[in-house]
C-alpha positions in Angstrom: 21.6 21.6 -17.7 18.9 19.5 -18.8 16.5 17.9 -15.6 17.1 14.3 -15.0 13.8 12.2 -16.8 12.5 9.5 -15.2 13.5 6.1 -16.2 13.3 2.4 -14.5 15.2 2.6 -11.1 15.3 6.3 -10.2 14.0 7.8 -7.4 11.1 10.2 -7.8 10.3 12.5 -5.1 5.9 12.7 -5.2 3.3 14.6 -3.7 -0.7 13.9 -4.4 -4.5 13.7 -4.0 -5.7 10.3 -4.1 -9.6 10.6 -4.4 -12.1 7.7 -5.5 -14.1 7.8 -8.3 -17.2 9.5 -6.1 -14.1 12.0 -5.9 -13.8 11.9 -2.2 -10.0 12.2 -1.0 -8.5 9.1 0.5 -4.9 10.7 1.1 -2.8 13.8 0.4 1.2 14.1 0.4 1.5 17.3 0.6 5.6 17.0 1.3 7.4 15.1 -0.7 8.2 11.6 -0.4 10.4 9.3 -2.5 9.5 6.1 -4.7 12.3 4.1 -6.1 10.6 3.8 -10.1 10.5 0.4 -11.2 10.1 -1.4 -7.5 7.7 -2.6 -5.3 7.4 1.1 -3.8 4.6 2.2 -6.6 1.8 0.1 -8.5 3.2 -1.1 -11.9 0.5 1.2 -13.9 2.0 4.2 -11.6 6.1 3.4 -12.6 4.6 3.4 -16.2 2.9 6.6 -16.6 5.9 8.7 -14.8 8.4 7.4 -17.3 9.8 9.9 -19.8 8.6 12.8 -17.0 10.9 15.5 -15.3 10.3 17.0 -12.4 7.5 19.6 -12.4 5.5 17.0 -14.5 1.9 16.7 -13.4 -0.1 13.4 -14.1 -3.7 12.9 -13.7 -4.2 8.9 -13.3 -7.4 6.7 -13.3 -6.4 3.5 -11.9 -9.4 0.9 -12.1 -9.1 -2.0 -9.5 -6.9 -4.0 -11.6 -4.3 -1.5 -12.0 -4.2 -0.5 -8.5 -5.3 -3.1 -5.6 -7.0 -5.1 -7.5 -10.7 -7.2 -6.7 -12.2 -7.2 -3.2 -12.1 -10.8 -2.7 -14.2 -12.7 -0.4 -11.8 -15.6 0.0 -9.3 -13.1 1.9 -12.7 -12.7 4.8 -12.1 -14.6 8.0 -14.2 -15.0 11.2 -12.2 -15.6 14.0 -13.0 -16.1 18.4 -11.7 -13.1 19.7 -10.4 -15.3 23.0 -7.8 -16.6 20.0 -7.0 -12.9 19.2 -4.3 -9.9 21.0 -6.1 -8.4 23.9 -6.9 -5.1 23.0 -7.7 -5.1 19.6 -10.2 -2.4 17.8 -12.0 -2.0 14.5 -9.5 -0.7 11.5 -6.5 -1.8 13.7 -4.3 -4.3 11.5 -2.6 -7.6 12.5 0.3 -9.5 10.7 -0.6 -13.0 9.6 2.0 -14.4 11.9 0.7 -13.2 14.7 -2.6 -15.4 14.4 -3.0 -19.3 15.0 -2.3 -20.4 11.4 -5.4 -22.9 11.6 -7.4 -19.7 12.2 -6.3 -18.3 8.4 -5.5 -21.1 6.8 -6.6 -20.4 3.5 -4.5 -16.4 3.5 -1.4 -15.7 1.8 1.5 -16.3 4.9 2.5 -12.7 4.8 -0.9 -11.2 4.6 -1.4 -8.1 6.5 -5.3 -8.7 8.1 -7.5 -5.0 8.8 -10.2 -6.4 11.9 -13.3 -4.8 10.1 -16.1 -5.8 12.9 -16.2 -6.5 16.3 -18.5 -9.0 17.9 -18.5 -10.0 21.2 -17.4 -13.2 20.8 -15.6 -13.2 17.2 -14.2 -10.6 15.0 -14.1 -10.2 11.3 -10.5 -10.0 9.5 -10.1 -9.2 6.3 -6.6 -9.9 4.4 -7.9 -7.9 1.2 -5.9 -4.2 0.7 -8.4 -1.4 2.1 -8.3 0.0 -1.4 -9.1 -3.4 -2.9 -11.7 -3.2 -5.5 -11.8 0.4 -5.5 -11.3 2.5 -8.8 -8.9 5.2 -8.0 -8.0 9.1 -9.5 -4.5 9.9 -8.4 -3.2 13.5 -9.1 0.4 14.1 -8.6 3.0 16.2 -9.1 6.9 15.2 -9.6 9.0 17.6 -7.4 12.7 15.9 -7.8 14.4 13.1 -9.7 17.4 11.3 -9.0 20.0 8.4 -9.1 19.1 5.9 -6.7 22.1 5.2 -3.6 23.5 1.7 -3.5 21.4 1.1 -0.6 17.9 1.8 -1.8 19.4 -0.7 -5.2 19.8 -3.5 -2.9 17.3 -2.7 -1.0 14.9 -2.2 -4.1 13.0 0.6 -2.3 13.7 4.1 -1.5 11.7 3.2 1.8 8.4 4.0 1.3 5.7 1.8 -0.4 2.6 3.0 -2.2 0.1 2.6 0.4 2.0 -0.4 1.2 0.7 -2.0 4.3 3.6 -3.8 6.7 3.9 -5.3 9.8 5.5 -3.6 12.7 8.4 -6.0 12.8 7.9 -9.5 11.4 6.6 -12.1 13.1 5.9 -10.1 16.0 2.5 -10.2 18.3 2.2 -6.5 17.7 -0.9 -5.3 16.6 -0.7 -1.3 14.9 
């Protein structure tokens, strides 16, 4: 019997090394996880090189900014008075959009996710960009399964875990993770 290929909407089942181009690793999945091909789970340039693969396939990717997370824009910056902010906040920790005073990030996306990059004592820095933004990238992975997708994970349009996808911890909620 032939091993399934990969096509639009099938799961894969990955592990990498994600390194930047100094060649320092960012992440490693050394056990598998699954990617529903063709969804929001894995960049577009990602979906595109897998097609045609089986499993056992090993692709080495260079994804510049604009095929991964694309400019560091300085537009997506915000100062904001920590007194305005969840108590208890830290550098690197993220907060969803709708937890903040909407006059406070105005000019951000509604459902950005913000990472507080500085701490001052009286104001902290957010920044709505992706921490990978503007970074060129050198994935190396391996495909260790294919398959049909369930129903669910259709309707869903995700086999539940996104591509360094950052989300909040429920929406709308005051959380901060």
């Amino acid at each position: 019997m032939r091993a399934m290929e990969i096509t639009p909407h099938c799961v894969v089942a990955l592990t990498w090394t994600l390194k930047d181009s100094l060649g320092d690793t960012l992440d490693e999945l050394q056990e598998p996880v699954e990617f529903l091909v063709g969804s929001d789970d894995l960049l577009p340039a990602i979906s595109a090189a897998l097609q045609g693969h089986e499993p056992g396939a090993v692709l080495d990717l260079n994804l510049e900014p604009e095929d991964a997370f694309g400019d560091f824009d300085e537009q997506l910056v915000f100062l904001a008075r920590r007194n305005e902010l969840p108590a208890g906040i830290e550098e690197g920790m993220l907060l969803d959009a709708a937890a903040l005073p909407r006059e406070m990030i105005a000019d951000a996306p509604p459902d950005a996710i913000f990472t507080i990059t500085e701490l001052y004592p009286e104001h902290a820095v957010l920044d709505a960009n992706h921490p990978l933004a503007g970074m060129a990238l050198r994935l190396h992975l391996k495909v260790q399964a294919v398959r049909e997708p369930n129903d669910e994970e259709l309707e869903r349009g995700s086999a539940g875990t996104g591509f360094f996808r950052l989300t909040p911890a429920a929406p709308g909620s005051d959380s901060v993770h």
